[in-house]
C-alpha positions in Angstrom: 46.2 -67.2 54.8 42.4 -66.3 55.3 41.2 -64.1 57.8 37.2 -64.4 58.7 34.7 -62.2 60.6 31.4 -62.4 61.5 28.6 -60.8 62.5 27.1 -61.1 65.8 23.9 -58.9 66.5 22.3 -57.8 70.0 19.8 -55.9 71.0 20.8 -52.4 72.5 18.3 -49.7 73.3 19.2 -46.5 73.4 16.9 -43.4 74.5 13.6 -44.3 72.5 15.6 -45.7 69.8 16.7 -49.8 69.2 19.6 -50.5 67.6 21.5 -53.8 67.1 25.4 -53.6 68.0 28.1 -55.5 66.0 31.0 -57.1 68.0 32.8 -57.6 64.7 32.5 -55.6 61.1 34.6 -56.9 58.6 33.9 -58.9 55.4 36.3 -61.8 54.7 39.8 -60.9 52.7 41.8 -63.2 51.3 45.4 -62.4 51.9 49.0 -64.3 51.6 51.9 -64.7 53.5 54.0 -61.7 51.5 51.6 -59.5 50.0 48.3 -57.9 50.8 46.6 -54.9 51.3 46.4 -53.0 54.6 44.4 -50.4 53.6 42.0 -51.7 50.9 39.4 -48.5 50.6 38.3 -45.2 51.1 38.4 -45.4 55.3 39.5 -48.2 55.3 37.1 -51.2 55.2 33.4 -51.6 53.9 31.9 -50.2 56.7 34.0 -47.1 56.2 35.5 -46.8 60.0 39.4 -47.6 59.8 41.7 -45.5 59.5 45.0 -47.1 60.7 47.2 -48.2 63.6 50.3 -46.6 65.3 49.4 -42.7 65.3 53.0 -40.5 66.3 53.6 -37.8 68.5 54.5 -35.4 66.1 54.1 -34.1 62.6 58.0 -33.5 61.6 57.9 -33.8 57.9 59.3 -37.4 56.9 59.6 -36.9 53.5 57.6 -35.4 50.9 56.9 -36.7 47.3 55.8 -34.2 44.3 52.5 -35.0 42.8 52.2 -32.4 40.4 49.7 -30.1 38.7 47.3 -30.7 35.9 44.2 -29.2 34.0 40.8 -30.0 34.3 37.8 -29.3 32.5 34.8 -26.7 34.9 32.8 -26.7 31.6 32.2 -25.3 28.4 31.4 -21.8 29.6 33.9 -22.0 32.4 36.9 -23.2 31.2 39.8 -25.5 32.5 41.2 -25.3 36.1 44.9 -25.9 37.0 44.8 -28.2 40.0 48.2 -29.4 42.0 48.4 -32.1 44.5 45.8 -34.2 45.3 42.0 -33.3 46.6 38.8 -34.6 47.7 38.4 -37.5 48.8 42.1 -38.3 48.0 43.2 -40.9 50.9 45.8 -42.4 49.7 45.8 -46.9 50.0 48.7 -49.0 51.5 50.0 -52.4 50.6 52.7 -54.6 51.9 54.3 -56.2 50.0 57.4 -58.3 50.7 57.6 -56.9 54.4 57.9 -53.2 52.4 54.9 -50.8 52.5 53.6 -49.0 49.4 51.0 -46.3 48.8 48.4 -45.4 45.8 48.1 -42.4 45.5 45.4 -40.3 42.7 46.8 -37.4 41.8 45.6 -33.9 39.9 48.5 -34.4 37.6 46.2 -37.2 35.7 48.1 -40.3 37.1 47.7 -42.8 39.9 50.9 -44.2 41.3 52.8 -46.5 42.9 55.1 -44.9 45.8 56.9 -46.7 48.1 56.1 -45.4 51.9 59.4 -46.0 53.4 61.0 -43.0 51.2 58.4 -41.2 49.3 60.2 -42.4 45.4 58.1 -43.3 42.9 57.6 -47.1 41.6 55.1 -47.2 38.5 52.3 -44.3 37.6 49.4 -44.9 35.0 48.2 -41.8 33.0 44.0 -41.0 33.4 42.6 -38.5 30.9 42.0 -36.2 33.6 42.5 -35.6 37.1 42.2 -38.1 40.0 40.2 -36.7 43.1 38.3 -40.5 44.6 40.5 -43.3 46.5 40.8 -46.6 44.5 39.8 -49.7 46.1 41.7 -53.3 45.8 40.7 -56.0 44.7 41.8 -59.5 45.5 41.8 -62.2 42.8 42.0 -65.0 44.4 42.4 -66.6 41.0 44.0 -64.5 38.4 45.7 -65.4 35.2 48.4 -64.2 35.9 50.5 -63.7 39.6 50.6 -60.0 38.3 47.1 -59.7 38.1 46.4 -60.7 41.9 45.7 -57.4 42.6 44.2 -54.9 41.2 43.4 -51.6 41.9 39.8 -50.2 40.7 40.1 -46.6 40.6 38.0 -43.2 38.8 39.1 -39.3 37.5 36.9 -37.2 36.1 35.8 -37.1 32.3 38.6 -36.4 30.6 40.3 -33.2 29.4 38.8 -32.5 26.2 35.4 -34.5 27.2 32.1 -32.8 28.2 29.3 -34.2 29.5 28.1 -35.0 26.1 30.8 -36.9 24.4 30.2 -40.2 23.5 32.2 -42.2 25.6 33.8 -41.3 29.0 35.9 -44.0 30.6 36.7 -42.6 33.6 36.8 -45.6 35.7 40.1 -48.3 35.1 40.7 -51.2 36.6 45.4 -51.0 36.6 47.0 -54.1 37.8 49.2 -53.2 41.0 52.2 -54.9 40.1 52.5 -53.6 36.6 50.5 -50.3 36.7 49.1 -51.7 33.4 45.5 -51.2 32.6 43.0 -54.1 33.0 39.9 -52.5 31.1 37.8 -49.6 31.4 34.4 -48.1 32.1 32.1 -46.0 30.0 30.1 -44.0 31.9 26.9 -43.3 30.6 25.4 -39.9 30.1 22.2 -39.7 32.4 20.4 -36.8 34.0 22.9 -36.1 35.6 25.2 -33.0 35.0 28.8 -35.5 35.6 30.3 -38.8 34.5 32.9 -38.7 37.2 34.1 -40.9 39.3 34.9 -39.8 43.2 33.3 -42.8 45.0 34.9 -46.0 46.0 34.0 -49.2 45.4 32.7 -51.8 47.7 33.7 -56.0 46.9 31.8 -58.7 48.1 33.0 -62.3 46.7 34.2 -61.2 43.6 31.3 -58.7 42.8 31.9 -54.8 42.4 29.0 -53.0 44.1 29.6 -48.8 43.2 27.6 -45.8 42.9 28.7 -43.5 39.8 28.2 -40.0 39.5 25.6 -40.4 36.9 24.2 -41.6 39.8 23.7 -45.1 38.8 24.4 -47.7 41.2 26.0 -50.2 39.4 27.0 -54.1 40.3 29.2 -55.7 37.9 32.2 -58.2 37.6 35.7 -56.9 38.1 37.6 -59.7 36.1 39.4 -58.5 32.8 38.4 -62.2 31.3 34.5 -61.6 31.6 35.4 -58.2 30.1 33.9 -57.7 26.4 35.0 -55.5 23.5 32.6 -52.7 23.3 33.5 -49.3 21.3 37.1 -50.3 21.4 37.6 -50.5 25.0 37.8 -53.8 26.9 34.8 -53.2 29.4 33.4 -54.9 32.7 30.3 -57.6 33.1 27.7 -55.8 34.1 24.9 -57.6 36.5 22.7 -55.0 37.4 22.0 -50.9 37.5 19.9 -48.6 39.8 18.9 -45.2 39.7 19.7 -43.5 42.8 17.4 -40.4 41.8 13.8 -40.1 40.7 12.6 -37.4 38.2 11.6 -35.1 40.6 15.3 -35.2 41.8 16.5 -33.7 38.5 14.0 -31.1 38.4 14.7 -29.5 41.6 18.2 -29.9 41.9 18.8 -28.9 38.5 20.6 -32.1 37.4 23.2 -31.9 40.1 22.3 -35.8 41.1 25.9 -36.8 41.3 26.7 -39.8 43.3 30.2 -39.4 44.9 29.6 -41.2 48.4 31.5 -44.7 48.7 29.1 -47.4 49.2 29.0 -49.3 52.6 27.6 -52.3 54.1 25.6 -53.6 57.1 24.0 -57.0 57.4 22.0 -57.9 54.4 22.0 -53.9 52.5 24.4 -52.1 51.3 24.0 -48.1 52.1 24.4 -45.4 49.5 24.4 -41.3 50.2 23.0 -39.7 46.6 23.4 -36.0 45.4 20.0 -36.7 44.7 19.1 -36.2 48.0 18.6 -40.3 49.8 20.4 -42.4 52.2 19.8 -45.9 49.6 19.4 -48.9 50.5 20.4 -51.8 48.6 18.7 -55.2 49.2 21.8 -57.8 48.8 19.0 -60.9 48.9 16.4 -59.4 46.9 18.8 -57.4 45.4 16.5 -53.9 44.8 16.9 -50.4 46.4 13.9 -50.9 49.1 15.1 -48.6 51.8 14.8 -44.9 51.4 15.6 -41.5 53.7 15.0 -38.7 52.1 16.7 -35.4 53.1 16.4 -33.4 50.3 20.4 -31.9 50.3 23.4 -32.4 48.8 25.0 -35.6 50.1 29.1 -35.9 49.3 30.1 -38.1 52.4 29.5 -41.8 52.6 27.6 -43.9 55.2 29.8 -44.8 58.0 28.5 -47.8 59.9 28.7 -47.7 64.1 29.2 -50.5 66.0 25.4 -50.7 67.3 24.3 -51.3 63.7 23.0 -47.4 63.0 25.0 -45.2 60.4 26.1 -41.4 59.9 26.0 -39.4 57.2 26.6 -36.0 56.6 24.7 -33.1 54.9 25.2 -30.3 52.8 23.6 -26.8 53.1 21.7 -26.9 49.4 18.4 -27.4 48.2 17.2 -27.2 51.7 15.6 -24.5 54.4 17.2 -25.9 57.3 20.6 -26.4 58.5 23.1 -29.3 57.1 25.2 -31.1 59.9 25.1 -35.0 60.7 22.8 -37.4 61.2 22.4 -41.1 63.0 20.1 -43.0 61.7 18.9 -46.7 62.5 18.5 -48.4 59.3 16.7 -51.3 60.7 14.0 -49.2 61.5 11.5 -47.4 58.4 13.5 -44.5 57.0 10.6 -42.0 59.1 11.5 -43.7 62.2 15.1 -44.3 61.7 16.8 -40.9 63.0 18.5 -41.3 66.2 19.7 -38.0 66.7 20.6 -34.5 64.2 23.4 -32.5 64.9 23.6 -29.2 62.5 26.1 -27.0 61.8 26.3 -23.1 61.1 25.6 -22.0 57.9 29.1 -19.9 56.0 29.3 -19.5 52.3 33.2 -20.8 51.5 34.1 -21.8 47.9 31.0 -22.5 46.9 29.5 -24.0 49.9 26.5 -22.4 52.0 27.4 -24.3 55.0 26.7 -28.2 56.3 29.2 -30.8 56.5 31.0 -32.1 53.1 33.6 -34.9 54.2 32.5 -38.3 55.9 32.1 -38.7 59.8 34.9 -40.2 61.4 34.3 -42.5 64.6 36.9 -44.0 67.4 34.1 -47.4 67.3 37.3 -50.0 66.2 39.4 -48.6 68.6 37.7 -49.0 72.1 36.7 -51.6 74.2 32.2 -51.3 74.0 32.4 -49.7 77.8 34.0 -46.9 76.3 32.6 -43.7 75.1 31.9 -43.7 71.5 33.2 -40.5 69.7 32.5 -39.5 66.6 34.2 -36.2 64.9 33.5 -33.9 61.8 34.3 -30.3 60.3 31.5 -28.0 59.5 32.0 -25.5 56.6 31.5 -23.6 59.4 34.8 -23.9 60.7 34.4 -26.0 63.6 35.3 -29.6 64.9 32.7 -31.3 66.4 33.5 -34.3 68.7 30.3 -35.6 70.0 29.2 -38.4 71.7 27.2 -41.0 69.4 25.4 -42.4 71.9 24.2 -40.5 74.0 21.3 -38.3 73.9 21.4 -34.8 75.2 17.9 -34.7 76.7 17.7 -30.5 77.4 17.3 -29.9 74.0 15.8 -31.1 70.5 16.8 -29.3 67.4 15.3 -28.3 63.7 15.9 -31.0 61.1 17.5 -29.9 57.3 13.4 -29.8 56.0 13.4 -26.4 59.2 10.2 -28.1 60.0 11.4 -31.5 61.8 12.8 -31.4 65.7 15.2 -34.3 66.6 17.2 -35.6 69.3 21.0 -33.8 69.7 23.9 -36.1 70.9 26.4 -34.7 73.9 28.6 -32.1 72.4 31.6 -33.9 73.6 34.6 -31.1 72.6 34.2 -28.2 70.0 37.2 -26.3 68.1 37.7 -23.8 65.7 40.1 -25.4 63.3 38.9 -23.9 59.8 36.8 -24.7 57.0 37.1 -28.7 55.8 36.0 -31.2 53.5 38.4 -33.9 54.8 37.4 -36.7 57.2 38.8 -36.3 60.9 40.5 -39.9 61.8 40.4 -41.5 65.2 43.9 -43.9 65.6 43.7 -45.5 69.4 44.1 -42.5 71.1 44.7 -40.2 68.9 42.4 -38.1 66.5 43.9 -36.1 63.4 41.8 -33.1 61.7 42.8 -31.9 58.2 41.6 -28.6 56.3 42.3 -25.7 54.5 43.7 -24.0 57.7 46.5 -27.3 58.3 46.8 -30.6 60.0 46.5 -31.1 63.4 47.3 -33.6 65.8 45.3 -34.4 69.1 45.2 -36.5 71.9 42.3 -37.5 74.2 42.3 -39.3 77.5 39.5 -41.8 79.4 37.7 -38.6 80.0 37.6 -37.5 76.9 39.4 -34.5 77.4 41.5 -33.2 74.2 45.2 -31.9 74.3 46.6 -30.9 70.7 50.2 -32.9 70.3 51.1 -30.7 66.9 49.8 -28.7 63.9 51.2 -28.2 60.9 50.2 -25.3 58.6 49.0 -26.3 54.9 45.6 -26.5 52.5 44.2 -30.2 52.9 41.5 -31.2 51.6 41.8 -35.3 51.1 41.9 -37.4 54.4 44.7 -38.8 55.7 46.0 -42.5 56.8 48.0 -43.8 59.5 50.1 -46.6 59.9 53.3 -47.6 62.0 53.5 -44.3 63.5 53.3 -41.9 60.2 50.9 -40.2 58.7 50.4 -40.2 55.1 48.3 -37.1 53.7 48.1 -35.3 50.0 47.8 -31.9 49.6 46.8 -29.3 47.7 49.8 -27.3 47.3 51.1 -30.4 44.7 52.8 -33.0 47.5 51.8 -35.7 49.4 53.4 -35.9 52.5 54.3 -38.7 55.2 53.9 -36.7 59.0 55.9 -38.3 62.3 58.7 -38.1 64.6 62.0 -37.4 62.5 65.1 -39.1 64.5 
């Protein structure tokens, strides 16, 4: 069966700002009576806002599958790493298929697998040359070659154990049939200015058309099916349509080649947004089909764009390369990128593994949960330590606050709930009621009423760093100490 959405736009003003609301966000899928995908993408859709449905009342362990440990290359100078479990951004995908749910799952032991979500045993895993930190996306043939090919699941690692940035060929990025767990063909990533041919981000479809940034921070558009795919250096490769830089020259020079584009790619009326390393919110012109809109922050950018339901996005910024603070911002992309900030929210600075501070993981927001009379909550972890729960809009008029540049003011939104929860780079998920927060300090479980007043159902001690999903009251979270585990109420 088909299911179809469309956009409706509005005007809605809020404070000084205009912003167009959107009563419905998805882009069509094509699914079939016994088998589809349920969760398709890194959070969840192609405006990066679902998480699940059904959250529990509890985090009793289910079950618990081992994912294993592998090695990784740092660099040359550095070394390799022994990783276990499963990282950054690591949110595991969900099919049904048959009436039974399965899970895809990258792990740091160098393979993505097939695990079935009812008991945690392993169907099918495909070996990568290195670890596995980005979530796949699926992608639905609607006319494949084969019944097996019907779905398949485009999915990245990093470069390869025994690769360095200056190998000749790194295909880090694989399209594997689900069925099979065979491999389709795969992507070499070119070596550009930047300092990695990873690949975290997820991709983005739109009628049979890939749309992806790379972390040689090309933005690349290309066909996904293994019969357009042409023999080049002995590895069946993808059609490619079109590339973009998502860095200029200056970029390079004064982040010292750390450009890398690991942000998954989201979309909102006729553009497609992009957060670069490089330092931009991108974005992409579907109809014209050129980068022509621009906000420039300077920072580190890791999280993706995450699209609200009056038509403005958030996006989240690191403490690096700037003088100011990182935090969150909401901006209004149908505004010029110097008009277009609704409202800055930073975060304390705190040096943890490597961080000085800001906010790594995406934003998560409650916006396709609630009715539009309700309040509209959005949540995210500093490196500070803290969750932030504020209210996206609404202004809070007693103060203005210094922008990343330290030379900026900007609107702040209500400061809705605050917590100290530890350091994170994991998204915080909004389910109906229910909001879960992952870090290195554990998992915890909230709930929040009509008031927005927050009660905390469970917590479960651990070092998360990927973000979790929810469906049919469980949870379903990888860790780093080498398991992914499915959270709920144990009979």
């Amino acid at each position: 069966m088909k299911y179809y959405y469309r956009y409706f736009l509005i005007p809605l003003f809020l404070g000084n700002f205009f912003c167009t609301r959107v009563l419905a966000q998805e882009q069509p899928v094509e699914l079939n009576d016994t088998t589809y995908p349920v969760i398709q993408t890194f959070l969840g859709n192609w405006q990066r806002n679902y998480y699940g449905v059904n959250a529990p009342e509890k985090l009793d362990i289910i079950w618990k599958h081992h994912l294993g440990t592998g090695e990784t290359v740092i660099s040359r100078r550095l070394g390799t790493k022994i990783w276990s479990g499963a990282g950054w951004t690591g949110q595991p995908l969900l099919v049904s298929e048959n009436d039974t749910l399965f899970l895809l799952q990258g792990a740091y032991d160098h393979h993505l697998k097939k695990i079935n979500a009812e008991d945690g045993k392993l169907v099918w895993q495909y070996l990568f040359d290195d670890v596995i930190k980005g979530t796949g996306t699926i992608w639905v043939n609607k006319n494949p070659d084969k019944p097996e090919n019907s779905l398949v699941i485009l999915q990245g690692s990093r470069l390869g154990v025994g690769n360095f940035l200056d190998s000749r060929y790194i295909p880090s990025y694989r399209a594997i049939s689900y069925f099979t767990g065979k491999e389709l063909w795969r992507f070499d990533q070119k070596w550009t200015e930047s300092y990695s041919r990873d690949v975290d981000g997820s991709a983005l479809i739109l009628n049979d058309t890939v749309y992806i940034g790379f972390e040689n921070s090309l933005f690349t558009v290309f066909n996904p099916d293994h019969r357009n795919a042409t023999l080049i250096n002995g590895m069946f490769q993808p059609q490619i349509y079109e590339e973009h830089k998502l860095y200029s020259l200056n970029d390079v020079y004064n982040h010292k080649n750390n450009i890398v584009t690991e942000s998954s790619p989201s979309i909102m009326g006729n553009r497609i947004y992009v957060a670069s390393g490089a330092g931009h919110v991108w974005g992409y012109n579907l109809i014209s089909r050129k980068l022509d809109w621009d906000f420039f922050i300077g920072s580190d950018m890791d999280g993706s764009a995450v699209v609200t339901n009056d038509s403005c996005i958030m996006v989240s910024v690191e403490k690096q390369y700037i003088k100011g603070k990182g935090g969150v911002f909401k901006l209004n992309p149908l505004s010029a990128p110097d008009k277009s900030v609704v409202w800055f929210f930073p975060v304390e600075n705190n040096d943890f593994n490597g961080w000085e501070g800001g906010v790594i993981g995406s934003v998560g927001i409650n916006d396709s949960y609630i009715q539009p009379d309700k309040t509209h909550l959005s949540a995210f972890v500093g490196i500070d330590g803290y969750l932030y729960v504020v209210d996206h809009r609404s202004i809070d008029e007693s103060m203005k606050v210094l922008g990343p540049d330290s030379l900026t003011y900007y609107f702040h939104p209500k400061l809705i709930y605050k917590e100290k929860v530890g350091p994170s780079i994991s998204t915080p998920v909004f389910v109906e009621n229910k909001l879960i927060v992952a870090g290195y300090w554990g998992i915890s479980l909230y709930e929040y009423n009509e008031n927005n007043q927050f009660v905390l159902l469970d917590k479960k001690p651990g070092s998360f760093e990927s973000t979790p999903i929810v469906y049919n009251y469980k949870i379903y979270i990888a860790s780093r100490d080498g398991y992914l585990y499915c959270f709920g109420l144990k009979n």
